[in-house]
C-alpha positions as CSV (number, residue, x, y, z in Angstrom):
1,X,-89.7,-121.2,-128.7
2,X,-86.9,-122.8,-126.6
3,X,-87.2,-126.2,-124.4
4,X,-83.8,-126.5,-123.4
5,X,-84.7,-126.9,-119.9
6,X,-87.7,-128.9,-119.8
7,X,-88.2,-133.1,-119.6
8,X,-91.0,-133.6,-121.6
9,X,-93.2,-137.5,-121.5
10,X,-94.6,-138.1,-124.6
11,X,-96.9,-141.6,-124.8
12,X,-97.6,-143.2,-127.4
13,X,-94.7,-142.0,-129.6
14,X,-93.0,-144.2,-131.1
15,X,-95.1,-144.1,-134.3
16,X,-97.4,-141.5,-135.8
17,X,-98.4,-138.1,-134.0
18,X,-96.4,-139.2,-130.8
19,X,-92.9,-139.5,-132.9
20,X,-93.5,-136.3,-134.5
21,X,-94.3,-134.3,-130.7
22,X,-91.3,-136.2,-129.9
23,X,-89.3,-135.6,-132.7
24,X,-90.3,-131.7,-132.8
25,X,-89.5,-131.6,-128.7
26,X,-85.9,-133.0,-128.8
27,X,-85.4,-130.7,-132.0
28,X,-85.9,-127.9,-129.9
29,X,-83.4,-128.7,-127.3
30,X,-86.3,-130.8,-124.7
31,X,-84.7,-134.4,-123.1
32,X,-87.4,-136.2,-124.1
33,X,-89.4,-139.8,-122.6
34,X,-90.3,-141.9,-125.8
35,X,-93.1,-143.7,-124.0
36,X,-94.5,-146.4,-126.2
37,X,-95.2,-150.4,-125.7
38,X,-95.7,-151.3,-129.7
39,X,-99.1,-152.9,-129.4
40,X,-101.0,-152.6,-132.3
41,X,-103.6,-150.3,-133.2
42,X,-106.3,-152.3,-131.1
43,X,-104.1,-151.9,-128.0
44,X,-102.8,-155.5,-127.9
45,X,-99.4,-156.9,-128.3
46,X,-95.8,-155.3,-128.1
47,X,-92.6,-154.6,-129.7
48,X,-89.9,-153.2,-127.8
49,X,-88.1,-151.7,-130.8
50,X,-90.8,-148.6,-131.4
51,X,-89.6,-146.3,-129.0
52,X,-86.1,-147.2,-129.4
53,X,-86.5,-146.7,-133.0
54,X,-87.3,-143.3,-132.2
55,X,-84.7,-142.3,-129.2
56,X,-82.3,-143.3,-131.8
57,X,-83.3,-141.3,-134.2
58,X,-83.4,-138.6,-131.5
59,X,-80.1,-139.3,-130.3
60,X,-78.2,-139.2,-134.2
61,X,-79.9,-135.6,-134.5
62,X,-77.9,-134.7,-131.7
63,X,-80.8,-134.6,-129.1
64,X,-81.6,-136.1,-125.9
65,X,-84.2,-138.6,-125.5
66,X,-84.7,-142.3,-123.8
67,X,-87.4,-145.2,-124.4
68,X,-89.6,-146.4,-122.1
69,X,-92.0,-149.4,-122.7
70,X,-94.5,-148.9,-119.5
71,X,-98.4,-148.8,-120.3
72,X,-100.4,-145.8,-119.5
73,X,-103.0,-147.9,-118.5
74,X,-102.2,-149.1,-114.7
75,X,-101.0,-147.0,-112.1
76,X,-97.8,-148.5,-112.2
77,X,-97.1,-148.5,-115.6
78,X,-97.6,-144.8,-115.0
79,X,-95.5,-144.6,-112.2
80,X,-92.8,-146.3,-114.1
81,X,-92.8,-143.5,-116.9
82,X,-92.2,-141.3,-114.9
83,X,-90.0,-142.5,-112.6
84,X,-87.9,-143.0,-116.2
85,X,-87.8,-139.0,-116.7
86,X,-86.6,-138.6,-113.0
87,X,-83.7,-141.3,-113.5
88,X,-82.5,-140.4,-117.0
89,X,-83.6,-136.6,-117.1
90,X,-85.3,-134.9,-114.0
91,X,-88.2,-133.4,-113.2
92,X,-90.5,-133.4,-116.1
93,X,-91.9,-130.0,-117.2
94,X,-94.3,-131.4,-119.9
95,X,-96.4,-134.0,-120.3
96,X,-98.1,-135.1,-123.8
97,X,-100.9,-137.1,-123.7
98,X,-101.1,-138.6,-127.0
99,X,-101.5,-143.0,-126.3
100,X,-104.6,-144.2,-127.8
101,X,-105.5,-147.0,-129.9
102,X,-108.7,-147.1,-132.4
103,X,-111.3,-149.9,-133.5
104,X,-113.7,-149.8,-136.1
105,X,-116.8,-151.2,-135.0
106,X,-120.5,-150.7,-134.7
107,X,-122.2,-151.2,-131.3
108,X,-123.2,-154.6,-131.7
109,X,-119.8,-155.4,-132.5
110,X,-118.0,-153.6,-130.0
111,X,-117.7,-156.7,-127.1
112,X,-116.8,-155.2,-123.0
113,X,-113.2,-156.4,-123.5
114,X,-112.7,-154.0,-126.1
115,X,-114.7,-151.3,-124.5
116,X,-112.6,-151.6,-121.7
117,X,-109.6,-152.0,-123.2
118,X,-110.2,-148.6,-125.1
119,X,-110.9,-146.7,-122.4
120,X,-108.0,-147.9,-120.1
121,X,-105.5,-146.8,-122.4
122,X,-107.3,-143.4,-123.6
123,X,-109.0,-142.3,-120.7
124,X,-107.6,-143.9,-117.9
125,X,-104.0,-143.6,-119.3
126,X,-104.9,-139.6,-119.3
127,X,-105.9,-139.8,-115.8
128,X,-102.8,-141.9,-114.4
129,X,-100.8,-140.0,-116.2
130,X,-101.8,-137.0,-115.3
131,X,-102.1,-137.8,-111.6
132,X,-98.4,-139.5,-111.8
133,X,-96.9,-136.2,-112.8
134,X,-98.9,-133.4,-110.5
135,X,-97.3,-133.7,-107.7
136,X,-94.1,-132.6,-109.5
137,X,-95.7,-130.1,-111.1
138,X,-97.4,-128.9,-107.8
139,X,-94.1,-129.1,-105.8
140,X,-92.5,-126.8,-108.8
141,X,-95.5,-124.9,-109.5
142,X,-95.2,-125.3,-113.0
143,X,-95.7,-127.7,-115.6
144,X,-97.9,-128.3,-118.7
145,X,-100.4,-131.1,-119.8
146,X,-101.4,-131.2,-123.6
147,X,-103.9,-134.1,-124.0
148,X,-105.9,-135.6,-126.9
149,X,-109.4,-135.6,-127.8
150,X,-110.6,-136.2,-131.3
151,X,-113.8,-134.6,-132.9
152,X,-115.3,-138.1,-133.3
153,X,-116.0,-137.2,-129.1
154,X,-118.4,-134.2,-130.4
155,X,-118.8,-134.5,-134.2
156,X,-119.7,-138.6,-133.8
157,X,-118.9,-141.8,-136.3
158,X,-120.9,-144.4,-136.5
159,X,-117.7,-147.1,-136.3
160,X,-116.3,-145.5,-133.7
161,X,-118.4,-144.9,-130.9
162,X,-116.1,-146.5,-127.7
163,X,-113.3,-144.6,-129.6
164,X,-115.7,-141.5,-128.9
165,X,-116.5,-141.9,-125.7
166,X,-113.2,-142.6,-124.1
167,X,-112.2,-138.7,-126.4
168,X,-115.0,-136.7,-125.4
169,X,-114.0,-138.2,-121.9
170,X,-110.4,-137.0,-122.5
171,X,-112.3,-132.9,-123.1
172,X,-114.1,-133.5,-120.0
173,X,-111.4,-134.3,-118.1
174,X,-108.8,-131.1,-119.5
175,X,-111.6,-128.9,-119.1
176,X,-111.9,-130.0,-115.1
177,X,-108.2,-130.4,-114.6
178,X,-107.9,-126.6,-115.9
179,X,-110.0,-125.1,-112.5
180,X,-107.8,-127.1,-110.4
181,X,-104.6,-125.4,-112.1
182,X,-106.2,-122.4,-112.1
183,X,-104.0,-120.4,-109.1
184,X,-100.5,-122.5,-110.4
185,X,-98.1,-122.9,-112.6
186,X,-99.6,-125.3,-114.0
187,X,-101.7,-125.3,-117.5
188,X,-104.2,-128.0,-118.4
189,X,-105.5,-128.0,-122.5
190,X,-106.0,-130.4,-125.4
191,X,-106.1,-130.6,-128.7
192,X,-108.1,-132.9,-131.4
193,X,-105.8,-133.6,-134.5
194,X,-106.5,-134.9,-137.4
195,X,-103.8,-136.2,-139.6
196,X,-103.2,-139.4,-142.3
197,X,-102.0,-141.8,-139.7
198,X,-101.4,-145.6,-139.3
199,X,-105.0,-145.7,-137.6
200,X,-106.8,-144.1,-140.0
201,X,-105.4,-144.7,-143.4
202,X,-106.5,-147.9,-144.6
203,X,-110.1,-148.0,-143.4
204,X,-111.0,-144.0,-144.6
205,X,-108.1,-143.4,-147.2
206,X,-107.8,-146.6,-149.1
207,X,-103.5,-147.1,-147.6
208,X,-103.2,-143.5,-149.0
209,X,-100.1,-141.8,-146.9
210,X,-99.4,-138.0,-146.4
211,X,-95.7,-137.6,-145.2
212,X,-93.4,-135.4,-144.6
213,X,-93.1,-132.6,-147.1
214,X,-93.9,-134.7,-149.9
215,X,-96.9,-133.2,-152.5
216,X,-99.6,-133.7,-149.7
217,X,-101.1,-130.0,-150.1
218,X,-100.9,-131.0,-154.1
219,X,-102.7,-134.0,-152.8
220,X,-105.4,-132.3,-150.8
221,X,-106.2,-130.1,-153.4
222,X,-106.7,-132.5,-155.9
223,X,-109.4,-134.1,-153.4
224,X,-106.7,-137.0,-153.1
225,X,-106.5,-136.6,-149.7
226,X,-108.7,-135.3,-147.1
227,X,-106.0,-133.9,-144.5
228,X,-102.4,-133.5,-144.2
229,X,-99.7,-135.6,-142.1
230,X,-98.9,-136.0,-138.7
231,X,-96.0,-133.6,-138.6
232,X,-98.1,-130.5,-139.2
233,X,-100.0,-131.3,-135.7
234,X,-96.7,-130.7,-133.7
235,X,-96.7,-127.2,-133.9
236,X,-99.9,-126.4,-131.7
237,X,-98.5,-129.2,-129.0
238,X,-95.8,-126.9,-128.8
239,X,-97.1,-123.9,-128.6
240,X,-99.8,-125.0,-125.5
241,X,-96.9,-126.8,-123.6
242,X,-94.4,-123.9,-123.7
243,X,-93.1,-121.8,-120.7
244,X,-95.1,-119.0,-122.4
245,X,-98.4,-120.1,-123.3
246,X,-100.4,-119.1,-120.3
247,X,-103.8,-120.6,-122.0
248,X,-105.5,-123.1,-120.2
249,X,-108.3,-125.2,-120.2
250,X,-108.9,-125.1,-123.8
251,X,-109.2,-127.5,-126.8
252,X,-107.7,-127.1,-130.3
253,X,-108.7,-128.8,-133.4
254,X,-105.6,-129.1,-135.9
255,X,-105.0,-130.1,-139.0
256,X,-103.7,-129.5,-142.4
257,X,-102.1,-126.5,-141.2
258,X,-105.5,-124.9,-139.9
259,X,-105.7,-124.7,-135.9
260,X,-109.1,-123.7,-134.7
261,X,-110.6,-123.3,-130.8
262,X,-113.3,-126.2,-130.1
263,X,-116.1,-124.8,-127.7
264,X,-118.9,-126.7,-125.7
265,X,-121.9,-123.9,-126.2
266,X,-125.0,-123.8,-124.2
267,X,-127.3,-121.7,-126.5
268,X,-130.2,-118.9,-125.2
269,X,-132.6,-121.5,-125.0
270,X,-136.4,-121.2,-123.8
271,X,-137.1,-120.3,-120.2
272,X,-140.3,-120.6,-118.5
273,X,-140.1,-122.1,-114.8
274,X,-143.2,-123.7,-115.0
275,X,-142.9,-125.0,-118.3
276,X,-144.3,-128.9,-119.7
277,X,-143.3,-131.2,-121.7
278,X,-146.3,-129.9,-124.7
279,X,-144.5,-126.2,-123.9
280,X,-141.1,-127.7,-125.2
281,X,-142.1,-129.7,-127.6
282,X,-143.8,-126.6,-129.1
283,X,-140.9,-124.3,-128.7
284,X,-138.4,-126.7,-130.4
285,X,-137.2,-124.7,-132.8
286,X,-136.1,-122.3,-129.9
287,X,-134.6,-124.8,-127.7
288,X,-132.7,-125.8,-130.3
289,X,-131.4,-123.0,-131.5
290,X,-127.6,-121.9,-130.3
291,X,-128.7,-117.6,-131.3
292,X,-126.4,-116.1,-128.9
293,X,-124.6,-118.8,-127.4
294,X,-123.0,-119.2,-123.6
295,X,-119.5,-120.6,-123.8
296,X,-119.0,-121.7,-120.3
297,X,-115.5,-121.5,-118.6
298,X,-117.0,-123.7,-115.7
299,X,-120.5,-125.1,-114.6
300,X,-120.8,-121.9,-112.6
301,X,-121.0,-119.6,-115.5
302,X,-124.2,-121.5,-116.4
303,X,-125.9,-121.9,-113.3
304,X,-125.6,-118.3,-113.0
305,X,-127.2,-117.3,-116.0
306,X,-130.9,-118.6,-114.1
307,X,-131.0,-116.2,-111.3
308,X,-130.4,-113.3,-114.2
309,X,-133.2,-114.9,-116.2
310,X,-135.7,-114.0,-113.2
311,X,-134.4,-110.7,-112.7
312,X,-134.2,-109.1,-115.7
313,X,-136.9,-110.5,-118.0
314,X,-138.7,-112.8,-116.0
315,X,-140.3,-115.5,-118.0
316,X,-139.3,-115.8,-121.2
317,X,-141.9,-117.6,-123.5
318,X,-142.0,-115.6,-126.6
């Protein structure tokens, strides 16, 4: 699976899963944007070096790539990124959503300054970016977004629950973006990765590191390590931004070489239109249960599940 033609933006790559989209792009022929400010985990600070560090990396391989420095977070920094693939490159073709940055805290702990702070760059960096890029990708009718979400947005951590909120905001937004791509070029998806990085490995993993091609799978099955590294995340950003994937508005959890469709399921449920609060609480168990599940493509799907309620079976209190 050739890029040769395309300008891809990567953020957030100058260290962990954005190097290695980055790395794996330019490997296979893309000019890439190695968008990355160096501020630390928290989202504060900078260090010019990062992205260089990887465009020159890049650029020894025999590839194509340039730095950038802009933040994801204001509508100019995202301006600026892109304006840095149109100058160096072109038009870009692909856009990775990978910035983020991560804090361990419980509720109490978490102040607004850092609630803010962790949604500007997750969430609001996935918006301005992908608002900076779709009117290229309109005007071309083509173009591919690949965000990232995390299963701390729908599996939940106690530490972690900003971090969560600005993910699952991440799904919610691919998942909407996809209708509006729907009759384009264009394809909207995300995945949630999970990978030994900088941001996870000293407060789950004790420091322990999984690179490369080292004994990690020796590692994992020893129980050493829970999951594998960053590089073997690459392949399924490659695969949904690629010329030929023509899947859209879906989310993929990978890791450890296992990639695996995440679904939002809306289960059979209890119906009774005149139903209380004593009639749920006694049909709980019901409620509760997914049985044969709706997986939604849009809110639509859903809504018209109601109307075939009343016709078919009418109430439904068994």
């Amino acid at each position: 699976m050739s890029f040769e033609n395309d300008v891809v933006i990567v953020t957030g790559s100058g260290r962990g899963l954005g190097r290695e989209h980055a790395l794996a792009f330019a490997e296979r022929g893309a000019a890439v944007v190695v968008n990355d400010p160096g501020v630390s985990m928290d989202g504060t600070g900078s260090g010019e070096s990062v992205a260089q560090t990887v465009v020159d990396e890049i650029v020894a391989a025999g590839g194509r790539a340039v730095a950038d420095m802009n933040s994801v977070a204001t509508e100019e920094g995202a301006a600026a990124i892109v304006r840095t693939a149109l100058d160096n490159f072109g038009v870009p073709t692909v856009l990775v959503n990978n910035a983020g940055t991560i804090q361990f805290a419980e509720l109490a702990d978490i102040s607004m300054e850092n609630w803010k702070r962790m949604l500007s760059i997750t969430l609001d960096g996935t918006f301005l970016m992908s608002r900076a890029v779709w009117p290229h990708f309109k005007a071309a009718n083509y173009g591919r977004i690949v965000s990232t979400t995390s299963n701390a947005g729908f599996a939940g951590n106690e530490t972690l629950t900003h971090y969560a909120a600005a993910k699952l905001g991440v799904a919610g937004f691919t998942r909407a973006l996809a209708r509006e791509a729907v009759d384009t070029g264009i394809r909207v998806n995300a995945i949630a990765p999970m990978a030994v990085t900088r941001m996870n490995r000293d407060a789950f993993f004790g420091g322990a590191e999984a690179e490369g091609d080292s004994d990690w799978r020796e590692d994992i099955r020893a129980g050493k390590l829970p999951m594998g590294p960053a590089s073997i995340v690459s392949p399924a950003v490659l695969w949904l931004a690629h010329r030929s994937t023509e899947i859209n508005g879906e989310i993929y959890s990978t890791s450890s070489g296992k990639v695996a469709r995440v679904a939002f399921v809306v289960g059979e449920g209890y119906f009774n239109p005149d139903h209380t609060p004593e009639d749920l609480r006694d049909n709980a168990e019901r409620i509760r249960t997914l049985g044969d599940f709706l997986d939604p493509t849009s809110t639509a799907d859903e809504l018209m599940l109601i109307p075939r309620l009343f016709q078919s079976e009418g109430v439904m209190t068994d």
